[in-house]
Residue frames relative to the residue before (quaternion, step in Angstrom):
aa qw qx qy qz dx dy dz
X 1.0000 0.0000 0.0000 0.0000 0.00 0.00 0.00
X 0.5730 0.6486 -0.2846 0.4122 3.32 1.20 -1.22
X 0.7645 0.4332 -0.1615 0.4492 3.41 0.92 -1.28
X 0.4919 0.6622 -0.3468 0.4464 3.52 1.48 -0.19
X 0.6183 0.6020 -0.1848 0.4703 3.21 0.85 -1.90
X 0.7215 0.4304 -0.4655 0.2786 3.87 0.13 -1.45
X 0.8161 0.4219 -0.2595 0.2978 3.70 0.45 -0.99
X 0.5928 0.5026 -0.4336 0.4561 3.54 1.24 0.33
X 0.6213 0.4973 -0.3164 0.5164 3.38 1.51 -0.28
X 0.7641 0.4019 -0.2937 0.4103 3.25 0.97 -0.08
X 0.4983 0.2379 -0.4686 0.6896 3.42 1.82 1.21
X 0.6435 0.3331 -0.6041 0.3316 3.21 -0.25 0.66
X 0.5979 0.4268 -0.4635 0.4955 3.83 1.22 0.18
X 0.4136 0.7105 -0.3886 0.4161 3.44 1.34 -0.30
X 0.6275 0.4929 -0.1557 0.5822 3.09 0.43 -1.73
X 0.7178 0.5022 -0.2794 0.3929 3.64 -0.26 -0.97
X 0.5492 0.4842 -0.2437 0.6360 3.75 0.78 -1.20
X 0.7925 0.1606 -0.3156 0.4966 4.08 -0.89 -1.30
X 0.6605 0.4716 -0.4692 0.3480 4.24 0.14 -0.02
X 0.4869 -0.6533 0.4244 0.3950 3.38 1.14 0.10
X 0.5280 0.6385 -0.4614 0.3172 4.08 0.73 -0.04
X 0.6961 0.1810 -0.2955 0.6288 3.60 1.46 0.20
X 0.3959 -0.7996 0.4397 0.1031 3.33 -0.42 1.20
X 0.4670 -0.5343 0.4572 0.5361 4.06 -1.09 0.55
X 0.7722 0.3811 -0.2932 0.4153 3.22 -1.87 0.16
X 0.5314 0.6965 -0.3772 0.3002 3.67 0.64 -0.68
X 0.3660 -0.8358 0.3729 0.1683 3.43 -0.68 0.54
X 0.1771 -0.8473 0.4391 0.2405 3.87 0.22 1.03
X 0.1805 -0.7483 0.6329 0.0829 3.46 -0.59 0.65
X 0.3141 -0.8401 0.4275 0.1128 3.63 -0.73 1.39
X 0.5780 0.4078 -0.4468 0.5477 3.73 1.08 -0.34
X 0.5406 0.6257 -0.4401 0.3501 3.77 1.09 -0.93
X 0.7885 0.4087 -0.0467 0.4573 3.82 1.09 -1.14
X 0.5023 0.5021 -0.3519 0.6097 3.33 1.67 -0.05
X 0.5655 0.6112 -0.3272 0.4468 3.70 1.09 -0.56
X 0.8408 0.2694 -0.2824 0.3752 3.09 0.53 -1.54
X 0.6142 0.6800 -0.2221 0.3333 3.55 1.04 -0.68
X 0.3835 -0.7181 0.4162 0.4050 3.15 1.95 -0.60
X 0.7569 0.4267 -0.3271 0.3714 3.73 0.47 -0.02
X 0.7554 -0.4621 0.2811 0.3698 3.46 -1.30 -0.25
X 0.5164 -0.5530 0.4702 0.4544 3.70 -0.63 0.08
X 0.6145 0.6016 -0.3894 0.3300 3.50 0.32 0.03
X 0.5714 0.5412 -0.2026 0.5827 3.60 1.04 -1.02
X 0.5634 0.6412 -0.2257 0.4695 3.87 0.96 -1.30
X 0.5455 0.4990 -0.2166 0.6375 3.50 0.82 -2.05
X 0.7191 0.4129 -0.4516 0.3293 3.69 -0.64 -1.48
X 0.7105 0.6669 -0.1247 0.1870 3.22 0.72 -1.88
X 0.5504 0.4781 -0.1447 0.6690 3.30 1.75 -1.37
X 0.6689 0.4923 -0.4167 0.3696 3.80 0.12 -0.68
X 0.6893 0.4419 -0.3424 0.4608 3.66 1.00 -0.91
X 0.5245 0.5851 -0.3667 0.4981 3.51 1.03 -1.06
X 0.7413 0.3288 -0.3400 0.4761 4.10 0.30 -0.55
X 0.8069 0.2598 -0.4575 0.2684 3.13 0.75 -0.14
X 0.2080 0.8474 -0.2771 0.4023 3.05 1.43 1.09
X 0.3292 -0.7240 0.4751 0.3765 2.92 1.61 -1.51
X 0.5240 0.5784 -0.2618 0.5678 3.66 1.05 -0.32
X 0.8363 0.1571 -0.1072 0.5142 3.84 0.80 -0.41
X 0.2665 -0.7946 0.5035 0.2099 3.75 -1.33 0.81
X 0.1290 -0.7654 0.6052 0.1768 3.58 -0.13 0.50
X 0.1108 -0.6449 0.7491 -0.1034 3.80 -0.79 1.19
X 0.4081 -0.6342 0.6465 0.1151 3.21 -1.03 1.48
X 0.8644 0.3424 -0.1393 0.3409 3.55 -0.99 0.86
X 0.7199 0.3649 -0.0338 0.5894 2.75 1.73 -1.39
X 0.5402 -0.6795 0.3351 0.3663 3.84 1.09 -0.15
X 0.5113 -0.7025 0.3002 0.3936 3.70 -0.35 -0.50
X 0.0754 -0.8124 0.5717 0.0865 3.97 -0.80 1.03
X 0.6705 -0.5050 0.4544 0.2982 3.40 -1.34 0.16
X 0.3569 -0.8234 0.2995 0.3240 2.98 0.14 2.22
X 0.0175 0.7299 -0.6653 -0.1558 3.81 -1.29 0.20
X 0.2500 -0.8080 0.5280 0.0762 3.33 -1.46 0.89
X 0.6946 -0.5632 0.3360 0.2958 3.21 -1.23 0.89
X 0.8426 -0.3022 0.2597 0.3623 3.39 -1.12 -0.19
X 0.6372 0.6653 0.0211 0.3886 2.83 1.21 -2.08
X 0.6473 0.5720 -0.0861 0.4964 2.64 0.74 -2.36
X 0.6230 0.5417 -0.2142 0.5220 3.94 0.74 -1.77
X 0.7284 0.4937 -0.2732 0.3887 3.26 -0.07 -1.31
X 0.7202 0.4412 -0.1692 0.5079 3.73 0.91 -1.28
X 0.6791 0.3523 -0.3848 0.5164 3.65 0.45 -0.28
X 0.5972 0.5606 -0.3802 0.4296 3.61 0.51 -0.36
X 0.6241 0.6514 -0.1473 0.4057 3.06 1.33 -0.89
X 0.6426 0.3010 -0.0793 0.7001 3.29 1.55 -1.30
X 0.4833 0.4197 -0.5489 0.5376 3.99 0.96 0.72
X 0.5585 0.5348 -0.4559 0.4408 3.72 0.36 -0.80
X 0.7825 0.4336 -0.2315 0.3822 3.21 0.00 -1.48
X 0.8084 0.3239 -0.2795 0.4043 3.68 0.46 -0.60
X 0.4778 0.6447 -0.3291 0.4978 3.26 1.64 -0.23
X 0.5997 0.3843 -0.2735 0.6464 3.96 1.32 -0.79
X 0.7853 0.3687 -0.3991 0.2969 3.21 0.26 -0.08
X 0.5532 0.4796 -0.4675 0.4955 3.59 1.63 0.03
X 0.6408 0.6155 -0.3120 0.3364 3.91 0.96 -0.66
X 0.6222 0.4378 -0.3789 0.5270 3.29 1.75 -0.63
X 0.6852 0.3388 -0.4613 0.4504 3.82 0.82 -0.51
X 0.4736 0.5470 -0.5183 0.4558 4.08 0.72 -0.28
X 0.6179 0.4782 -0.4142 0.4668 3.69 0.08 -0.92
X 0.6769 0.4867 -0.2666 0.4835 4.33 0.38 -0.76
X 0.8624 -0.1317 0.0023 0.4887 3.31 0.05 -0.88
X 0.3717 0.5029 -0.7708 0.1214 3.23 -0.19 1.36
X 0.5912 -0.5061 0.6185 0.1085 1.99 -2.83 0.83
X 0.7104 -0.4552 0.2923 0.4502 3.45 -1.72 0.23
X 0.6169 0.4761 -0.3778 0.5000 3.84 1.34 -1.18
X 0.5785 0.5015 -0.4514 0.4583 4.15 0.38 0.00
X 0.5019 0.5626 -0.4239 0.5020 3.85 0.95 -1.03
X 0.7926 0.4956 -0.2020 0.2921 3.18 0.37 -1.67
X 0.7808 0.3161 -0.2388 0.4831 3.66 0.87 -0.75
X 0.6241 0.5531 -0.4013 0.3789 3.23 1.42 -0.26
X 0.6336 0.4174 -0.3495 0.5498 3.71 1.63 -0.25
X 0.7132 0.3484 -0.4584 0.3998 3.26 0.47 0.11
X 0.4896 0.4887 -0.5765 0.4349 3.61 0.50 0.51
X 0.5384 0.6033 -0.4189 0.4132 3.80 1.00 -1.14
X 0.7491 0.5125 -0.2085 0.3643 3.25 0.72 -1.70
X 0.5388 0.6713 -0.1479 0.4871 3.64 1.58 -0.32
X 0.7395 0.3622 -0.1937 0.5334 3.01 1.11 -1.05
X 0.5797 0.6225 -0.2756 0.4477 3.37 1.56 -0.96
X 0.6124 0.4560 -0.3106 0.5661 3.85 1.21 -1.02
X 0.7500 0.2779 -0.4033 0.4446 4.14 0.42 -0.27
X 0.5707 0.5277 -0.3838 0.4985 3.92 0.84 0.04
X 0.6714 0.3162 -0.3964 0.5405 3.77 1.21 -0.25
X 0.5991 0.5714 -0.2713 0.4909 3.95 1.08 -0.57
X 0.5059 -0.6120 0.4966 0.3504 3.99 1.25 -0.23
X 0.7491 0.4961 -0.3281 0.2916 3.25 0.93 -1.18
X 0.4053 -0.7168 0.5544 0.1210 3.57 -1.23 1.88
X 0.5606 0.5520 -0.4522 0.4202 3.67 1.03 -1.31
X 0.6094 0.5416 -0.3474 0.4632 4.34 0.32 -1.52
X 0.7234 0.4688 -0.4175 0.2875 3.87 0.43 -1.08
X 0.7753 0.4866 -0.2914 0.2779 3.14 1.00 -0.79
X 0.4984 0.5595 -0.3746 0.5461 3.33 1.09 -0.30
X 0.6529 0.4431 -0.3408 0.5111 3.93 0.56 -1.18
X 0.8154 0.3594 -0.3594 0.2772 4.19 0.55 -0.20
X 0.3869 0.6122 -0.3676 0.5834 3.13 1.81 -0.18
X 0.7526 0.1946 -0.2543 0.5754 4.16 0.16 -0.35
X 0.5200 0.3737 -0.6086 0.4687 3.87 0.68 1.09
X 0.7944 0.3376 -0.3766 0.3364 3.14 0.63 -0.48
X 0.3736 0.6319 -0.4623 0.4974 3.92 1.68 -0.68
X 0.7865 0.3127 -0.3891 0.3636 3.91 0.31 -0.65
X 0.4667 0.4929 -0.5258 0.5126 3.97 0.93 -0.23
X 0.4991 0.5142 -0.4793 0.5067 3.97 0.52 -1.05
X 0.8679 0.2186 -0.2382 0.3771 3.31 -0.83 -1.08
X 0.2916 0.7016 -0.4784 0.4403 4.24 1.15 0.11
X 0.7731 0.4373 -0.3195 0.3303 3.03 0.08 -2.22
X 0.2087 -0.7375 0.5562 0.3213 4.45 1.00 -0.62
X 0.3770 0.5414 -0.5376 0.5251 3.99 0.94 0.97
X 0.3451 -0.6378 0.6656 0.1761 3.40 -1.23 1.15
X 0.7856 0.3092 -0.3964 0.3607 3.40 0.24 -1.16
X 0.4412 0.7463 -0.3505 0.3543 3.43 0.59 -0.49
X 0.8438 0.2910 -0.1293 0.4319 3.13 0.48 -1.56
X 0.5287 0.5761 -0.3476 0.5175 3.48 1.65 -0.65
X 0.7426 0.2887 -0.4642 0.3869 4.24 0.72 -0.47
X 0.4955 0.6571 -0.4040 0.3994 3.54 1.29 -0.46
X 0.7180 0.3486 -0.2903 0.5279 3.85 0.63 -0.89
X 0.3298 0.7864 -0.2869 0.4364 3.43 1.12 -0.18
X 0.8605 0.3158 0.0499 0.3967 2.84 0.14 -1.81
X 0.7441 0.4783 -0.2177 0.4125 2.94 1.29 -1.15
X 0.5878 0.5171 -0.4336 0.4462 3.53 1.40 -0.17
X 0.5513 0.5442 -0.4411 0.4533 3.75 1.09 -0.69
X 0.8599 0.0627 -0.3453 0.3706 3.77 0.81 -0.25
X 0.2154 0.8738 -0.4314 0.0626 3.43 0.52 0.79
X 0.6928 0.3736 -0.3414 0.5137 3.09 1.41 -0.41
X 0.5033 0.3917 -0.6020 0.4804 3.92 0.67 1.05
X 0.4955 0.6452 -0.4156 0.4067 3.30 1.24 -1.02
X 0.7064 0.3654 -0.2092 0.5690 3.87 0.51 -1.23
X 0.6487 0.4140 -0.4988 0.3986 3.82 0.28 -0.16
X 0.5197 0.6622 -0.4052 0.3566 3.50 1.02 -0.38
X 0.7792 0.5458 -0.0639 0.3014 3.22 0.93 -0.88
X 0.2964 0.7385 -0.1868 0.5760 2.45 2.47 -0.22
X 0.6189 0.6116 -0.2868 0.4009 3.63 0.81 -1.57
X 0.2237 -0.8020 0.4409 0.3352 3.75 -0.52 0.60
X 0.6914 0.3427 -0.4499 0.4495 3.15 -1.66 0.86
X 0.4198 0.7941 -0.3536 0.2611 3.57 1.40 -0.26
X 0.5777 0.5876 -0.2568 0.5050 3.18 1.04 -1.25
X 0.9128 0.2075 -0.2099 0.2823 3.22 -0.27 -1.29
X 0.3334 0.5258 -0.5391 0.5672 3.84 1.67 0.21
X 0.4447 0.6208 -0.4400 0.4726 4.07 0.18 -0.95
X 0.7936 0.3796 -0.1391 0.4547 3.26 -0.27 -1.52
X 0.6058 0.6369 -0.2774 0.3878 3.53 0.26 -0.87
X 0.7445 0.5920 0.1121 0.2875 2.98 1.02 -1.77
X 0.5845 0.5943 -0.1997 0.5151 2.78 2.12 -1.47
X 0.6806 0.6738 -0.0759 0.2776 2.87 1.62 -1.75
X 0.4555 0.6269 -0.2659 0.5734 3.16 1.74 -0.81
X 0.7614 0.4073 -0.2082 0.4594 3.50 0.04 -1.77
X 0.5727 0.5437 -0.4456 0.4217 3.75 0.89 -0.70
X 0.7540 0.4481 -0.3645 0.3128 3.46 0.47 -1.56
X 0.5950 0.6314 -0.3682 0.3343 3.57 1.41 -1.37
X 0.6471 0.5218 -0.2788 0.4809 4.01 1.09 -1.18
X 0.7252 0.2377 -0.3206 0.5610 3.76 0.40 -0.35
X 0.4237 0.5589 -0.5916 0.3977 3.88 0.63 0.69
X 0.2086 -0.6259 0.5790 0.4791 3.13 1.26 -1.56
X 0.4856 0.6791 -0.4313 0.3419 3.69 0.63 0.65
X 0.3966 -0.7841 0.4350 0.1965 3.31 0.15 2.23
X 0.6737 0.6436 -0.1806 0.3151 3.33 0.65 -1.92
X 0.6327 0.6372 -0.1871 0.3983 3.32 0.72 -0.91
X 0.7403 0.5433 -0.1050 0.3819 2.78 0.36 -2.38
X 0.5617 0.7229 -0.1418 0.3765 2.95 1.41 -1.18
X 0.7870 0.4501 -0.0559 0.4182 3.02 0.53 -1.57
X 0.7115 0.5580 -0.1659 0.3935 2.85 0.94 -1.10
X 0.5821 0.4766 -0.3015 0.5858 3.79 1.54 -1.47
X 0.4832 0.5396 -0.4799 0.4950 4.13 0.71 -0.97
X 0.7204 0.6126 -0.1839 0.2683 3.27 0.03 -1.12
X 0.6451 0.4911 0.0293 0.5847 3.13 1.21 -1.35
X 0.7040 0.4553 -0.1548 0.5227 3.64 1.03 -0.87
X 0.7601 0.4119 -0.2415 0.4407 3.13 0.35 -1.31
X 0.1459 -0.8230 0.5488 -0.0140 3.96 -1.53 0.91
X 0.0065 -0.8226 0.4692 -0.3212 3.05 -0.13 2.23
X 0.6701 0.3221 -0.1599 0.6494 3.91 -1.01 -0.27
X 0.8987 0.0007 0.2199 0.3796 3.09 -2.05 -0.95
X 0.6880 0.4871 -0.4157 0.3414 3.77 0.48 -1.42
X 0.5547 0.6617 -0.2234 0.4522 3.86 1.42 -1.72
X 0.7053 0.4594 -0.3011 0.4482 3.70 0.73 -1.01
X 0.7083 0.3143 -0.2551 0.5784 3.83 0.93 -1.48
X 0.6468 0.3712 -0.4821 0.4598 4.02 0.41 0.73
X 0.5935 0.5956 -0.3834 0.3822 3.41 1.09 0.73
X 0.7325 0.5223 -0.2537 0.3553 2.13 1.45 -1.10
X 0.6204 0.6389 -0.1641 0.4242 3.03 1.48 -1.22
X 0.3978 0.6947 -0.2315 0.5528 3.27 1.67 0.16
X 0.6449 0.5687 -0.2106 0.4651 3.17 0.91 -1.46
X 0.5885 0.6869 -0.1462 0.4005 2.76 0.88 -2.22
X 0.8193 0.3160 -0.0955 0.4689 3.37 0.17 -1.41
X 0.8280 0.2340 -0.3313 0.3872 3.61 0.48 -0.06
X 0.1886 0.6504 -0.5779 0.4554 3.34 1.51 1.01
X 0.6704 0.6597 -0.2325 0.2477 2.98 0.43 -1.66
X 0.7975 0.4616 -0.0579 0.3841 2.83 0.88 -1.73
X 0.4224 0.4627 -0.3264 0.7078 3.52 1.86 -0.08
């Protein structure tokens, strides 16, 4: 039973963590989560251990386990290696999509476009994570897409604090729209450029995701 239990608890803290309802820096407290879930602290323990090695959790000896956050550096450099693998599914998405890619890749657009006319920020974020899960699954590379989705859940919740930033949303949007038009051109180069672009967090964008960082793990203490 024990061994059932570990891997639904460890997407529903999943889930929890990329929705922003557990926060970086945040402390996890394990009898606190063995409570709510109904089960033992043990499963919980199991549950957090995979999540770190996941990247999504911090085990601190001594100190228990928090919701991994990363330094500047640390921020600055994975974003860096999202840009780069993100351009590199849009240049092979741009080549060989298919009519069912057209299809999921406009209807995520078309998603994101219904919560940016509705106000509604909570819908956007869920609607940009499956524009881009569908360029992922475009590129027809498994491994590819498996380090890109990877990756992108380990940063989703800076990935979502961005979006937070105002005026964010609708540059976001703007943006998708570009990278859409460049993939149904069939224009590798572009697409490319353009999702790098979009991804990647420097200048002014780097500063208002710090802050909002800040912001959010104040909170979370």
């Amino acid at each position: 039973m024990r061994g059932e239990q570990t891997p639904r608890l460890r997407e529903a803290l999943e889930e929890d963590i990329v929705s922003g309802r557990l926060r970086p820096g945040q402390r996890l407290d394990e009898a606190s989560l063995a409570e709510r879930f109904g089960v033992s602290r043990t499963p919980i323990r199991e549950a957090l251990i995979q999540l770190s090695a996941s990247g999504l959790i911090d085990m601190r000896p001594r100190r228990g386990a928090y919701v991994a956050l990363l330094g500047p550096r640390e921020l600055v450099e994975s974003f860096e290696l999202m840009a780069e693998i993100e351009a590199s599914c849009a240049r092979l998405a741009a080549q060989r999509l298919g009519a069912a890619d057209r299809a999921a890749i406009n209807e995520a657009h078309a998603a994101c476009c219904e919560a940016v006319a509705a106000g509604d920020d909570d819908a956007y974020y869920p609607a940009n994570a499956r524009f881009h899960a569908a360029i992922y699954t475009a590129t027809g590379n498994r491994v590819l897409r498996a380090e890109a989705i990877r990756l992108q859940t380990a940063l989703q919740p800076y990935r979502r604090l961005q979006l937070k930033v105002p005026r964010r949303i609708a540059a976001s949007l703007a943006e998708h729209e570009a990278i859409l038009q460049a993939l149904l051109a069939g224009d590798g180069v572009s697409a490319a450029e353009r999702i790098r672009a979009h991804v990647l967090v420097q200048g002014e964008r780097f500063m208002s995701l710090l802050a909002a960082l800040q912001e959010e793990t104040e909170t979370a203490d």
